[in-house]
N, C-alpha and C positions, 0 to 999 in steps of 0.2 A: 430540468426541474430546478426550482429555485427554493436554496435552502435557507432560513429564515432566521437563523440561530444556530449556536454552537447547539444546544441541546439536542436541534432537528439536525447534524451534521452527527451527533454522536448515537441518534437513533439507526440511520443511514450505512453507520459503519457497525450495529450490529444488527441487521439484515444482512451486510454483507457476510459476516463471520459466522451466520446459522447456513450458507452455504458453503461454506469454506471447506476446501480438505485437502489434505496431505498433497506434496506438492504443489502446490497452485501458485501460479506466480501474477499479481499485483502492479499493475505500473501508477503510478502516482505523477498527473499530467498534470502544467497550470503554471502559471509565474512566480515570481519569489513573492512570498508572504499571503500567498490563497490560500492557504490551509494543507496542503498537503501531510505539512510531518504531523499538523491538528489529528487530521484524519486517521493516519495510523497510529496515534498515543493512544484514538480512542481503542481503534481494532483490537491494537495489543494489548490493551487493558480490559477488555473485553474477555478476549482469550484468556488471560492469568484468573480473570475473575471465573470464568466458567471452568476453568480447571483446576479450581481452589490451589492456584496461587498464589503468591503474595504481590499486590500491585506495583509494579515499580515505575520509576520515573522515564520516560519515551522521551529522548534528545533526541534531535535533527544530528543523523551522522554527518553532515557536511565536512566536518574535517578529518574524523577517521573512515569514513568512507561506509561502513558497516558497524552496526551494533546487531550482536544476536542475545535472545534469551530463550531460555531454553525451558521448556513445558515438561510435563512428565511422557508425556509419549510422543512432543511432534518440537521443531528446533525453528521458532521464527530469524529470518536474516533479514534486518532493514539495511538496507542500504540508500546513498543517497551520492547520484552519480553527478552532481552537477559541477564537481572539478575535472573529470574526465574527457580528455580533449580528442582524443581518435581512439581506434579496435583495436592496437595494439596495448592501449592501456586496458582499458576493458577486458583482456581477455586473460592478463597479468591479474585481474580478482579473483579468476575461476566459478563465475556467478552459477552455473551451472552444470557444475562439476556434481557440488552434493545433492541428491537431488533426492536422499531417503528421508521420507519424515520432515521435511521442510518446507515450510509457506516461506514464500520469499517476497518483500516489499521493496519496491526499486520506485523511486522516485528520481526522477530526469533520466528515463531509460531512451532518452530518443537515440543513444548509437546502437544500442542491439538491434539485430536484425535475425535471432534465430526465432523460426517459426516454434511456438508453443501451443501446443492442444491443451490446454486448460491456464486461459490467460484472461484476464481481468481489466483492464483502461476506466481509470478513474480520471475525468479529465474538471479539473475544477477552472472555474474563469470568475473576474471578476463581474460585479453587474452596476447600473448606476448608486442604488445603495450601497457604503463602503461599510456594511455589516453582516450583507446577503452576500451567496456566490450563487452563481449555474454550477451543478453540480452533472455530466452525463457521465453511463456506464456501457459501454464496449466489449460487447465479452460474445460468444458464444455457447449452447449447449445451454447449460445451467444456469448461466448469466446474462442468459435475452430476457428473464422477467425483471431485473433488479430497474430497468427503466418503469417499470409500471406503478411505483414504489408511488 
């Protein structure tokens, strides 16, 4: 699908969050500067909103690796792995260690290789408009209809 607008990228990401639940893990696929951390400022802003929270500002973790914020009942962890060179570093974050009460957003997850039953591929590409992306969604179960969007 081809998304036409940040507006249509920030609708997209709350379809994604009215199926969202406790643990679900998020991968965030695409080149540098497709929208990836776009995408989840909007999720998480989304989340804070829907859990009358206070909105706060969504940075690219690219140099501390992880930003959490913390909801009244559920602990978002963005992370953002694109300095992570092999599994031994990878595994030095304990990405899925905490796994109560947490949605997890991982953005350049290409070294993980542990299988997840409730997992999500957001793979964004560029298109020849440099204002549209292709946007596809990878997931099983509960996340075969979000293509149909």
């Amino acid at each position: 699908m081809i998304v036409k607008s940040l507006e249509h990228l920030n609708f997209l990401s709350q379809k994604v969050v009215e199926k969202l639940s406790k643990n679900d893990c998020i991968f965030l696929i695409g080149e540098i500067g497709v929208g990836k951390t776009t995408f989840a400022r909007y999720l998480i802003n989304y989340l804070q909103e829907k859990n009358g929270e206070k909105i706060t500002e969504v940075l690219s973790p690219t140099f501390n690796l992880l930003y959490e914020y913390h909801l009244k009942r559920i602990k978002i962890m963005h992370y953002d792995l694109y300095r992570i060179k092999d599994e031994k570093e990878l595994k030095q974050l304990g990405i899925f260690l905490d796994n109560q009460d947490t949605i997890k957003i991982i953005e350049w997850p290409q070294l993980i290789n542990i299988p997840l039953s409730e997992k999500l591929e957001i793979h964004l590409d560029y298109v020849k408009n440099e204002k549209e992306r292709e946007i596809k969604f990878i997931g099983s179960g509960k996340w075969k209809t979000l293509n149909e969007l």
